[in-house]
C-alpha positions as CSV (number, residue, x, y, z in Angstrom):
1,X,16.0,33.5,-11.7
2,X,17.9,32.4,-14.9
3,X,17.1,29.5,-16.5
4,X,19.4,26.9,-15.2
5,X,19.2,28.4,-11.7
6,X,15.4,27.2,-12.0
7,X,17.0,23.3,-12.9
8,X,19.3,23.1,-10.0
9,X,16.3,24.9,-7.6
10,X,13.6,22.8,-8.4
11,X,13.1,19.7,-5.5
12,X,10.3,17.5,-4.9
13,X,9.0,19.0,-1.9
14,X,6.4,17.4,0.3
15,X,5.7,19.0,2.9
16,X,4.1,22.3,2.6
17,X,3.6,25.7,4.6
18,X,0.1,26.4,5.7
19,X,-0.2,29.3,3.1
20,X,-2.0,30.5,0.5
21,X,-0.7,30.5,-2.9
22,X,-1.2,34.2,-4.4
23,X,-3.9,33.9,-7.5
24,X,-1.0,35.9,-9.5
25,X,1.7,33.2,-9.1
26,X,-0.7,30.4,-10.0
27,X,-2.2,32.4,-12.9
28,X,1.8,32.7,-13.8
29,X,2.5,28.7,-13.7
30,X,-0.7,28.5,-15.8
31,X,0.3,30.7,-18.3
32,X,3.7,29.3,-18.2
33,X,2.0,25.8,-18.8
34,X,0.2,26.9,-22.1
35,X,3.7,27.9,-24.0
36,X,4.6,24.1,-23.5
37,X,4.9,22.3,-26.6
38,X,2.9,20.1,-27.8
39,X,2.1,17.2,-31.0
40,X,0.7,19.2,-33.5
41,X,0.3,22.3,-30.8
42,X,-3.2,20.6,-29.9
43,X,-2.5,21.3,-26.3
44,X,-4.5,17.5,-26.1
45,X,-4.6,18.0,-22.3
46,X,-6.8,19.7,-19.5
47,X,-5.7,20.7,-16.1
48,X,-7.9,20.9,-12.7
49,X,-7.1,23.1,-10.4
50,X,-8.0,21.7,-7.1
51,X,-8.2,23.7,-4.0
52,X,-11.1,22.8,-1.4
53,X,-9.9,21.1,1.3
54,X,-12.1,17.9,1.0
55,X,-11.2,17.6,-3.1
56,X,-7.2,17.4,-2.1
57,X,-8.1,15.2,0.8
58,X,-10.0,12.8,-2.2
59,X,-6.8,13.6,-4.6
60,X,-4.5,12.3,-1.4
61,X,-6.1,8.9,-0.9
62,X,-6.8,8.4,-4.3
63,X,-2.5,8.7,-4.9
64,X,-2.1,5.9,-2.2
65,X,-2.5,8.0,1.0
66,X,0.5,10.6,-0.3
67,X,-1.4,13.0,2.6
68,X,1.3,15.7,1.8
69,X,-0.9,16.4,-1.6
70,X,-3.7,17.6,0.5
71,X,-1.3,19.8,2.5
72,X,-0.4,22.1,-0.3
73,X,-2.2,25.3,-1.6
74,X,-3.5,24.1,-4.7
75,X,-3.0,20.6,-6.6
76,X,-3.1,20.6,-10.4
77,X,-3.9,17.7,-12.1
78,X,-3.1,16.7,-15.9
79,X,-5.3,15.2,-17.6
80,X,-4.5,14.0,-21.2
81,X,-7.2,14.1,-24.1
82,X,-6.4,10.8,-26.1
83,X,-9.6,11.8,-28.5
84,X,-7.9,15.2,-29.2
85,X,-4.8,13.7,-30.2
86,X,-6.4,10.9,-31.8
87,X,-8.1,12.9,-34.3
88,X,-5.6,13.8,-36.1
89,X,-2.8,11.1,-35.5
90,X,-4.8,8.4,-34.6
91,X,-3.5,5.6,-31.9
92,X,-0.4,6.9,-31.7
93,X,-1.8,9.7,-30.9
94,X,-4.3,8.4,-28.4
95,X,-1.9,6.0,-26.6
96,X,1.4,8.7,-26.9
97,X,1.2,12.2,-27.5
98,X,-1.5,13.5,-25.6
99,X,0.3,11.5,-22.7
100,X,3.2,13.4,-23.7
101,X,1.5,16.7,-23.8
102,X,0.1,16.2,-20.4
103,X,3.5,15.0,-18.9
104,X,5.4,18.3,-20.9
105,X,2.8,20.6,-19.1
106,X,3.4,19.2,-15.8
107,X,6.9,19.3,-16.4
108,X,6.5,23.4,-17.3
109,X,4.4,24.1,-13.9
110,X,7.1,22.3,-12.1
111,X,9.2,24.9,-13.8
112,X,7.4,27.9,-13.5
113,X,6.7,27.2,-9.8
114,X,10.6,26.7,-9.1
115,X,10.9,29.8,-10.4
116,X,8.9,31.5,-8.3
117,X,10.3,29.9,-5.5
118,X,7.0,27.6,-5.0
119,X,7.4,24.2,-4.6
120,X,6.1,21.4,-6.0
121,X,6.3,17.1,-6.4
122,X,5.2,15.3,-9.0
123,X,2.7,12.4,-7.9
124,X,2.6,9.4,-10.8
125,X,1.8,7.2,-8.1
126,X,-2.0,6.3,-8.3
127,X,-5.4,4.9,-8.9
128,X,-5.9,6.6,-12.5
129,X,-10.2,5.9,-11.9
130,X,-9.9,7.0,-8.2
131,X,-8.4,10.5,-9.4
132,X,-11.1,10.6,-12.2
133,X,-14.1,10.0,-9.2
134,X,-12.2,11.8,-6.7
135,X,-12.4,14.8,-9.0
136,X,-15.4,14.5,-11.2
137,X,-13.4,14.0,-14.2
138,X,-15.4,13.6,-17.6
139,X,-15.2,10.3,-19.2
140,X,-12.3,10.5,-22.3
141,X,-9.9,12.1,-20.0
142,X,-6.5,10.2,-18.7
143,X,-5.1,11.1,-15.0
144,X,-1.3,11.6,-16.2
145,X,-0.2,13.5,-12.8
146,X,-1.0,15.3,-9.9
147,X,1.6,18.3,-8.9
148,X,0.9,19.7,-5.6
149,X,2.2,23.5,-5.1
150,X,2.5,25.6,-1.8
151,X,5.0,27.2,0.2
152,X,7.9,25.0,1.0
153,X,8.4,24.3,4.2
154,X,11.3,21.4,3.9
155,X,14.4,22.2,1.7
156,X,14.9,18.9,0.3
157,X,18.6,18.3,-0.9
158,X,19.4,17.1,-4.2
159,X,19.0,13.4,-5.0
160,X,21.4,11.6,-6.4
161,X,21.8,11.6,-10.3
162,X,23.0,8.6,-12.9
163,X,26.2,9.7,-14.2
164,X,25.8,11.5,-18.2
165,X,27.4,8.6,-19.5
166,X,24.9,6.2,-18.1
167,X,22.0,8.7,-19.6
168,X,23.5,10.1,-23.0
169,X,24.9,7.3,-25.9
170,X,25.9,8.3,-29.3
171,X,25.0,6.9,-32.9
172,X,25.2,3.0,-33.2
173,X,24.4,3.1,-28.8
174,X,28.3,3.4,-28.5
175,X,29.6,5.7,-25.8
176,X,29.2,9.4,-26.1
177,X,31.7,11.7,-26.7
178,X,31.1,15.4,-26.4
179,X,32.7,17.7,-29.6
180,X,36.5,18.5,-28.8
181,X,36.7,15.6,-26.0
182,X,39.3,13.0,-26.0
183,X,39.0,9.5,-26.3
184,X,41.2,6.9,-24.6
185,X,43.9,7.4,-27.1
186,X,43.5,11.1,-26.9
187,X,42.4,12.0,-30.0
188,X,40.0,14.2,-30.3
189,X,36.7,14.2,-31.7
């Protein structure tokens, strides 16, 4: 699937086959997941791989009762490392970047699933400390999301999306103008 083919495919899907997912298509989204960039490529993030039964089931209630997480395959969680990042950039890096590394990975296995025609949703919604005892999580680490993956079996259509010009401004927060459009007097920019 090329590239942008992946974009339009990808859906939040939530409601799952009652299939396996093959060991070589999550090993895939994994290895996709570790060329995502990161600050300082300190990768300052872990990811569980959950896939008993009564561990998704904890994962589910934990993300307020979203039972369609313990329906998929496998759930991944990301799990940022604040200390990892805040070694070498200190509370910016703490508070932001491993956040950001996390949430870049997550974004990646959404990807790489899409393009193996797996689905996927990204959970944000929950109790950060009932992930943590739901899963065992070491203390230092930071629930950033859960993405369930499975077989779809719902073909979600596209949501709606904010207009470019409501997303994209240029310098100065004035309107943006792609090169070689016109503006309202026509010229060109």
């Amino acid at each position: 699937m090329q590239f942008f083919d992946v974009l339009n495919a990808r859906r939040s899907v939530r409601v799952y086959q009652k299939t396996r997912l093959e060991p070589s298509s999550l090993d895939a989204i994994l290895r996709a997941v570790s060329l995502a960039p990161s600050a300082g490529c300190l990768q300052a993030y872990r990811i569980l791989v959950v896939e008993s039964a009564e561990a998704k089931a904890a994962l589910a209630a934990a993300a307020f009762d979203q039972t369609f997480v313990a329906e998929a395959s496998v759930a991944l969680v990301f799990f940022a490392e604040p200390d990892v990042s805040g070694a070498k950039y200190g509370e910016r890096g703490r508070s932001l970047f491993s956040l950001q590394d996390a949430t870049i990975a997550a974004a990646y296995a959404q990807l790489a699933a899409a393009a193996l025609g797996i689905a996927s949703c990204w959970v944000g919604a929950f109790d950060e400390r009932a992930v943590a005892r739901a899963v065992g999580a070491p203390r230092g680490l930071r629930a950033v999301a859960i993405v369930p993956l499975g077989g779809p079996a719902e073909t979600p259509s596209r949501p709606p999306r904010r207009p470019l010009a409501d997303l994209v401004v240029g310098e100065g927060f004035e309107a943006y103008r792609p090169p070689g459009a016109s503006d309202a007097s026509g010229k060109r920019a």
